[in-house]
C-alpha positions as CSV (number, residue, x, y, z in Angstrom):
1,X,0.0,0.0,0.0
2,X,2.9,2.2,0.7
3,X,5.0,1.6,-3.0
4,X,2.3,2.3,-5.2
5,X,2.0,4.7,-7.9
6,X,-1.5,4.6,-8.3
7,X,-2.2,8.8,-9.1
8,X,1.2,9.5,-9.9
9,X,0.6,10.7,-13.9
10,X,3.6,11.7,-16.0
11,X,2.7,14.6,-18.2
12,X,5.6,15.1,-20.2
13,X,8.4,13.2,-21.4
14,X,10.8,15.1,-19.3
15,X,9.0,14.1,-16.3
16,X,8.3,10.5,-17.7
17,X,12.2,10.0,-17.8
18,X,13.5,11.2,-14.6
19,X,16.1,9.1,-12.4
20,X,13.4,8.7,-9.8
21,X,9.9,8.3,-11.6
22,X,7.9,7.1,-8.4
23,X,7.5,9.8,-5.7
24,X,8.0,7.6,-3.4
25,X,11.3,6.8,-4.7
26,X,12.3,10.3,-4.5
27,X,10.9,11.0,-0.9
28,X,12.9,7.8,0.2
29,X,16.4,9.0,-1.5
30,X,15.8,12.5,-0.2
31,X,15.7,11.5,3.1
32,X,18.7,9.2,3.0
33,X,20.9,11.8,1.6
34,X,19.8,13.8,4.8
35,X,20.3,11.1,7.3
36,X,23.8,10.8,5.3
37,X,24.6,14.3,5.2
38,X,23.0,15.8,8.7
39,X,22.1,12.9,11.2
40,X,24.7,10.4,10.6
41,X,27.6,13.1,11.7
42,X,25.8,14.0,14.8
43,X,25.5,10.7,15.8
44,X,28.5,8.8,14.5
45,X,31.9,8.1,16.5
46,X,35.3,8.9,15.0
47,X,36.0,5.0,15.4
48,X,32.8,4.5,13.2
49,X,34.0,6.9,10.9
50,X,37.4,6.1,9.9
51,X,36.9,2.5,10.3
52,X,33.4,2.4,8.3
53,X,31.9,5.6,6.8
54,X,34.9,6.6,5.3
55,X,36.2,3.3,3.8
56,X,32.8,2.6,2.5
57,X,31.7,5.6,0.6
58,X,35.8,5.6,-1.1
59,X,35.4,1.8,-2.0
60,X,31.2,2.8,-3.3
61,X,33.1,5.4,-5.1
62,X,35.4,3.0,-7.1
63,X,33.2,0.3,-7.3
64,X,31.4,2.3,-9.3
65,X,33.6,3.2,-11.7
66,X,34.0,-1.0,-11.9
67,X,30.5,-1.1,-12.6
68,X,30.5,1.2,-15.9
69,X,33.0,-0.6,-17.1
70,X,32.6,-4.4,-16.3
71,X,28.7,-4.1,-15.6
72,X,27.3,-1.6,-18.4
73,X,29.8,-2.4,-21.1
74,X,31.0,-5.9,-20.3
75,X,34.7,-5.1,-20.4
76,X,36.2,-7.2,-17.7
77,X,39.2,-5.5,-15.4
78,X,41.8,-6.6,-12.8
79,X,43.6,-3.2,-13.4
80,X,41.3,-1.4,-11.2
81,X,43.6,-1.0,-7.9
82,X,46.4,0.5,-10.5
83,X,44.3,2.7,-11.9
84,X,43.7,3.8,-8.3
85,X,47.6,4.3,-7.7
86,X,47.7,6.5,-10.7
87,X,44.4,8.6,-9.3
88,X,46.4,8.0,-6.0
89,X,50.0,9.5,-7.5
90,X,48.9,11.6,-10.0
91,X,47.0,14.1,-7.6
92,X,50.4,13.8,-4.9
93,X,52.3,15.0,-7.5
94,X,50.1,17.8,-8.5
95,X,49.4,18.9,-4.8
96,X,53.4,18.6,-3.8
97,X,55.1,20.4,-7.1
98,X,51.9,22.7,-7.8
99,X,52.7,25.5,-5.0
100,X,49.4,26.5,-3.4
101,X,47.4,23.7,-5.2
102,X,43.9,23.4,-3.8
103,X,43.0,19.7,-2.8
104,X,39.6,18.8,-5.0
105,X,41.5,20.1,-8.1
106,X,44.3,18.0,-7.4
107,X,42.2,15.1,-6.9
108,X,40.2,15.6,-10.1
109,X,43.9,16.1,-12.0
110,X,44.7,12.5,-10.5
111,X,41.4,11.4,-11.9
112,X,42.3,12.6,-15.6
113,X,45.8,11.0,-14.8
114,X,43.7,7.3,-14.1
115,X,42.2,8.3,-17.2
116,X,45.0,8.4,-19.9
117,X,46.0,5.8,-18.2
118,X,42.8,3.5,-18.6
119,X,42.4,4.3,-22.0
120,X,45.8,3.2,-22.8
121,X,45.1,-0.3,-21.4
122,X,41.9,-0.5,-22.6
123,X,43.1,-0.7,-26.1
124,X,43.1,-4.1,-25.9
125,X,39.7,-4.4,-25.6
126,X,39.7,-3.6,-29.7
127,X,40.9,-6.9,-30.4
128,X,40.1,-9.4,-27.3
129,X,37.5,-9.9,-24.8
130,X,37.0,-11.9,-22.1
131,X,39.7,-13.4,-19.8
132,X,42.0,-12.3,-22.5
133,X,41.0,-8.6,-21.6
134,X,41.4,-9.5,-18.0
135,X,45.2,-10.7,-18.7
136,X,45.6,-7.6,-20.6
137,X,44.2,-5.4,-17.8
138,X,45.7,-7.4,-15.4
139,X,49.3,-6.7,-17.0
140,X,48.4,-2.4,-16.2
141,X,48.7,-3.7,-12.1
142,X,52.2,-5.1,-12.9
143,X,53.2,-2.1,-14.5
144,X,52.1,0.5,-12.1
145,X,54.3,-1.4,-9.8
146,X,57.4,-1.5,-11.3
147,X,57.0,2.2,-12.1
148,X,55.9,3.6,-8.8
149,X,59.0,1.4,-7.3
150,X,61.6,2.4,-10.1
151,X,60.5,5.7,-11.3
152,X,61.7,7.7,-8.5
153,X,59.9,11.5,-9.6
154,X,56.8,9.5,-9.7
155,X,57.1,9.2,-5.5
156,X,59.1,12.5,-5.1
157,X,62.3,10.7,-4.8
158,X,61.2,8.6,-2.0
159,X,63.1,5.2,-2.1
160,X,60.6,3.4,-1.0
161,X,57.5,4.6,-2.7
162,X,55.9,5.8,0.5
163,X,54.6,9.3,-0.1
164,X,52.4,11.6,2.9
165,X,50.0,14.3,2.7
166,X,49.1,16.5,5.4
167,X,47.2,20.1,5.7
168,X,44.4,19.1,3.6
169,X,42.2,22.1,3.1
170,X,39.2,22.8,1.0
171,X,38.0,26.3,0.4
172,X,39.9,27.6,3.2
173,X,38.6,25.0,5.8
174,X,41.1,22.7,7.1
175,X,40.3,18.7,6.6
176,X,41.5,17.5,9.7
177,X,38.6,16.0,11.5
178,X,36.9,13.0,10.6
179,X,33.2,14.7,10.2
180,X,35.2,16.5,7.3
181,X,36.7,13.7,5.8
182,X,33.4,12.2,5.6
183,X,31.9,15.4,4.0
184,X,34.4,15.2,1.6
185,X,34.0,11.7,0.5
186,X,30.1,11.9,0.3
187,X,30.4,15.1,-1.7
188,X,32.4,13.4,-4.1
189,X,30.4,10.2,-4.3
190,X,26.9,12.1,-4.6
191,X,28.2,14.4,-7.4
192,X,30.5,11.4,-9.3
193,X,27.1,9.5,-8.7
194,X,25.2,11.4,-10.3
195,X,26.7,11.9,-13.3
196,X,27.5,8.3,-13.4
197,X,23.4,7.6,-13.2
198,X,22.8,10.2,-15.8
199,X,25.0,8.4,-18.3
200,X,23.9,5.3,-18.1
201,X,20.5,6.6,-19.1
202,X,21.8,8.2,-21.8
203,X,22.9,7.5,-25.4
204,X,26.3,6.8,-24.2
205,X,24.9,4.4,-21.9
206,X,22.8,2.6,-24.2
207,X,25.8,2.0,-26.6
208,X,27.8,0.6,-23.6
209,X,25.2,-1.9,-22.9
210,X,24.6,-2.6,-27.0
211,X,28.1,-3.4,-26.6
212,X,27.8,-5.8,-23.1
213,X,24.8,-7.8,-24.8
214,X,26.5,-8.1,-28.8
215,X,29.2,-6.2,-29.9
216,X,28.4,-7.4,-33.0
217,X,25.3,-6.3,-33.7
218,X,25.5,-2.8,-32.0
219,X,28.3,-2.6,-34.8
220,X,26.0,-3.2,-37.6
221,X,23.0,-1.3,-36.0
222,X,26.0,1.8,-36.6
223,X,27.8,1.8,-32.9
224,X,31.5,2.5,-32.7
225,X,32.9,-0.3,-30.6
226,X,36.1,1.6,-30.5
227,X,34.3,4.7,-28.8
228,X,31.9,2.9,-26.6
229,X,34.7,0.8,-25.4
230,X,37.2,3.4,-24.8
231,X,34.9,6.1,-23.5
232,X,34.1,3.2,-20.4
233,X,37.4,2.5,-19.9
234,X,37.7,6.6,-19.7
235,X,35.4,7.2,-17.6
236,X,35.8,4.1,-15.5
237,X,39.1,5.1,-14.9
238,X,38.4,8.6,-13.7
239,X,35.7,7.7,-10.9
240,X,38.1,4.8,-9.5
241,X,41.1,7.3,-10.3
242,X,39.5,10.2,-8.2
243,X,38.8,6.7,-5.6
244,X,42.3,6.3,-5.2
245,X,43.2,9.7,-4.5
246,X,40.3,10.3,-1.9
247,X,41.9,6.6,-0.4
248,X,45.4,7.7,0.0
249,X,44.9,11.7,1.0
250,X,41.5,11.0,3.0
251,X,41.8,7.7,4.3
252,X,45.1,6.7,4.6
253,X,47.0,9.9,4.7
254,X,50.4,8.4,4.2
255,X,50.6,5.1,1.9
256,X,53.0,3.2,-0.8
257,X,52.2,1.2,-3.8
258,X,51.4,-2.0,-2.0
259,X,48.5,-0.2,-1.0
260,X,47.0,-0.2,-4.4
261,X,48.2,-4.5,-4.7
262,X,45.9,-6.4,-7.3
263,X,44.4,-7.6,-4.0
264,X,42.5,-4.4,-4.0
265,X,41.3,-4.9,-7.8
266,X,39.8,-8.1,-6.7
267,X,38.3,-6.9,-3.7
268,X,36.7,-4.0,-6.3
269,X,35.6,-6.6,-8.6
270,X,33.6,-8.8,-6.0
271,X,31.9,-5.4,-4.7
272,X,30.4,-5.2,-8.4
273,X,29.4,-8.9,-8.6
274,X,28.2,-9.5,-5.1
275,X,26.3,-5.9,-4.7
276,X,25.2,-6.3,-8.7
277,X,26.3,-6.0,-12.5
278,X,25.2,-3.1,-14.4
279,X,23.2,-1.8,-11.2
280,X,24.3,1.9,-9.9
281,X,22.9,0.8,-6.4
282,X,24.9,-2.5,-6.7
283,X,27.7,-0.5,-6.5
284,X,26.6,0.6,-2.6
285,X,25.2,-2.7,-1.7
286,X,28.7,-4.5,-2.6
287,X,30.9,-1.8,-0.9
288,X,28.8,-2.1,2.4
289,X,29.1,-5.9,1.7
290,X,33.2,-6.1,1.7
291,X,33.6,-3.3,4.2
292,X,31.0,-4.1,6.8
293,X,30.8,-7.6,7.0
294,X,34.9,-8.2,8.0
295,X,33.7,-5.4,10.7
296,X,31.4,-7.0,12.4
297,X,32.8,-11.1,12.1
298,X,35.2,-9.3,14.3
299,X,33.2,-8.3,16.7
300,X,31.4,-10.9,16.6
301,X,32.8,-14.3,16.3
302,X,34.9,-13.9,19.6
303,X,31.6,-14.0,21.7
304,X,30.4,-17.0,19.8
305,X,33.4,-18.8,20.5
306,X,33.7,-17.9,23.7
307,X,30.2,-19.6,24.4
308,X,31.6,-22.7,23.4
309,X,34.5,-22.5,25.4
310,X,37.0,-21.6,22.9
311,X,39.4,-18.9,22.5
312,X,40.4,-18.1,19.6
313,X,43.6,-16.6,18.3
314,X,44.1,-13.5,15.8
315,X,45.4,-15.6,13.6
316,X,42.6,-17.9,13.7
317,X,39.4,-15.3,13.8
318,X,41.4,-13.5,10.3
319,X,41.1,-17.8,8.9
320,X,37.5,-17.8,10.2
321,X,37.0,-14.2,8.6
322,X,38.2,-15.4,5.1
323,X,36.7,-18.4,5.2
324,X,33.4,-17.3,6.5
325,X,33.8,-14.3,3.6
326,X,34.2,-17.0,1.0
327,X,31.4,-18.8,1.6
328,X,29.0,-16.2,1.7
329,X,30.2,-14.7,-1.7
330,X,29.6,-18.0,-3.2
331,X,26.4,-18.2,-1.5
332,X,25.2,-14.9,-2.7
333,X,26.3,-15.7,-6.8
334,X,24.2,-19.3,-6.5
335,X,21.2,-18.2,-4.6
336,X,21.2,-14.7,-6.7
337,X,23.5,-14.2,-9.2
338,X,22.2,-11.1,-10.6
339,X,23.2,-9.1,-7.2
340,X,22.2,-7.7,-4.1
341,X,20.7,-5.0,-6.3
342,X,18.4,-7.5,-7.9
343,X,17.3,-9.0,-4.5
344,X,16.2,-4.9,-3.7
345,X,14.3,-4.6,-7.5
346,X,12.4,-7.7,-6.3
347,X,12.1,-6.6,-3.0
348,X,10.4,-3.0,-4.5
349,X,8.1,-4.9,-7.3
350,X,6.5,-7.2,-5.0
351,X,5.5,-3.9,-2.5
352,X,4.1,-2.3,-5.7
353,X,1.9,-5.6,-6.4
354,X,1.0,-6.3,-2.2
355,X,-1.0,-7.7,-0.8
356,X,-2.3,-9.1,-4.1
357,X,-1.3,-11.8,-5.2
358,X,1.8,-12.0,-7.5
């Protein structure tokens, strides 16, 4: 009785295509982003926000760049924590040699560095597909390595690729606490979002996901699979790009390049197939999924044991964490492949169709 849209009459085209058709839909976002922006600050510890708000809304950030480009066009990446380290680098570099350099232009330069560097690697995907394309984007995570290691100007001359920020400031305000960390990060992730939502809809959109269903035939119904392909690795590579950077000068504040390890490109990849392929919201869903769920096993598990007598090591509840982890994931792709994000589409069609039956 509550999701219906029983009244709710669209009378122009403009108002028939909006992100958010059903009122209802609109009220519901509209008061999440104001829990998100107002409540969740006044209530929220600095433990909960550097260990949780923070990483999650980085890693929703740059799993939903993974999304454009393995959900909506099909392209499949393991580059994804290098392109990161170039977002990562590329806006140091700019905010250490730039004298004066403000901090969200320095992160969006790092972003445009991700990007040359995405489309170069996604070249590629002109001639191979697949696990081949993985390989290929796989072999970008090798080289951003070596070059972060050996390049010394790349690090500032650091010799061992560890490189710090500090003073972060954005119009004049200094970014020291963590309510203005998280600011930060959700400012980013609601604008980035956004725009990433407004592309998919569009004709840009449409030709990534002509290319995800049959490259083939989006090439003979006059679809460039050149341009489709490289304008998602572009744009892929900006959003996780501008993730990176918002990981090392927000969350991390001093890092190296194992920080950025193809461990990270995995962990970005299971966000988009756990939380949902070609889904903006799976892109949420996954991150909360792979940040909040190691979280609370922690807290958790050494209770349960404890009932049952045992004591458990570190080493042991990190085992029980991974395996635990595991299991779920391959829980979630056999009960519901297509995503958390398709569990919550089902969810909403059934309350548009209650109580009747369906």
């Amino acid at each position: 009785m509550l999701y219906r849209e029983n009244g709710q009459f669209k009378a122009s085209y403009r108002a028939d295509q909006q992100i958010f058709p059903i009122r209802q839909d609109r009220l519901f976002v509209l008061a999440l982003l104001a829990v998100a922006w107002i409540v969740v600050p006044g209530l929220a510890s600095d433990y909960v926000f550097r260990a949780v708000l923070i990483p999650f809304l980085i890693m929703a950030l740059a799993a939903l760049g993974v999304n454009i480009l393995v959900g909506y066009c099909g392209q499949i990446s393991l580059g994804s924590g290098a392109f990161m380290a170039v977002g990562a680098y590329g806006a140091y570099n700019f905010f250490v040699r730039i004298p004066d350099m403000p901090l969200i232009p320095a992160v969006l330069l790092g972003g445009l560095c991700a990007t040359a560097f995405g489309i170069l690697f996604g070249l590629p995907s002109l001639r191979v597909k697949g696990l081949y394309l993985a390989v290929a984007t796989l072999a970008a995570q090798f080289f951003a390595d070596w070059a972060f290691l050996r390049v010394k100007w790349l690090v500032n001359d650091s010799p061992s690729g560890s490189v710090g920020v500090s003073a972060l400031q954005v119009f004049g305000l200094t970014i020291d606490s963590a309510h203005s960390r998280y600011w930060l990060c959700l400012g980013f992730l609601c604008v980035l979002g956004l725009l990433a939502k407004n592309l998919v809809r569009g004709a840009i959109g449409r030709e990534w996901m002509a290319i995800r269903d049959m490259d083939v035939a989006a090439a003979v119904i006059g679809i460039r699979p050149m341009y489709a392909k490289l304008s998602a690795f572009a744009v892929s590579s900006f959003i996780v790009g501008v993730a990176g950077a918002l990981w090392a000068f927000v969350y991390l504040g001093t890092w190296e390049p194992a920080a950025f390890s193809v461990d990270l490109s995995f962990r970005l990849l299971f966000m988009v197939i756990i939380g949902g392929l070609g889904s903006i919201a799976g892109a949420f869903f996954g991150a909360a999924f792979i940040v909040v769920l190691p979280i609370f096993l922690n807290q958790v598990l050494p209770p349960l044991f404890a009932l049952v007598g045992v004591e458990i090591s570190t080493a042991g509840l990190s085992h029980a964490e991974l395996m635990i982890f595991g299991a779920l994931i391959v829980w979630f792709l056999v009960v519901e492949p297509h995503g958390l994000a398709k569990l919550w589409a089902t969810g909403k069609q059934k309350l548009r169709l209650w109580p009747f039956p369906h």
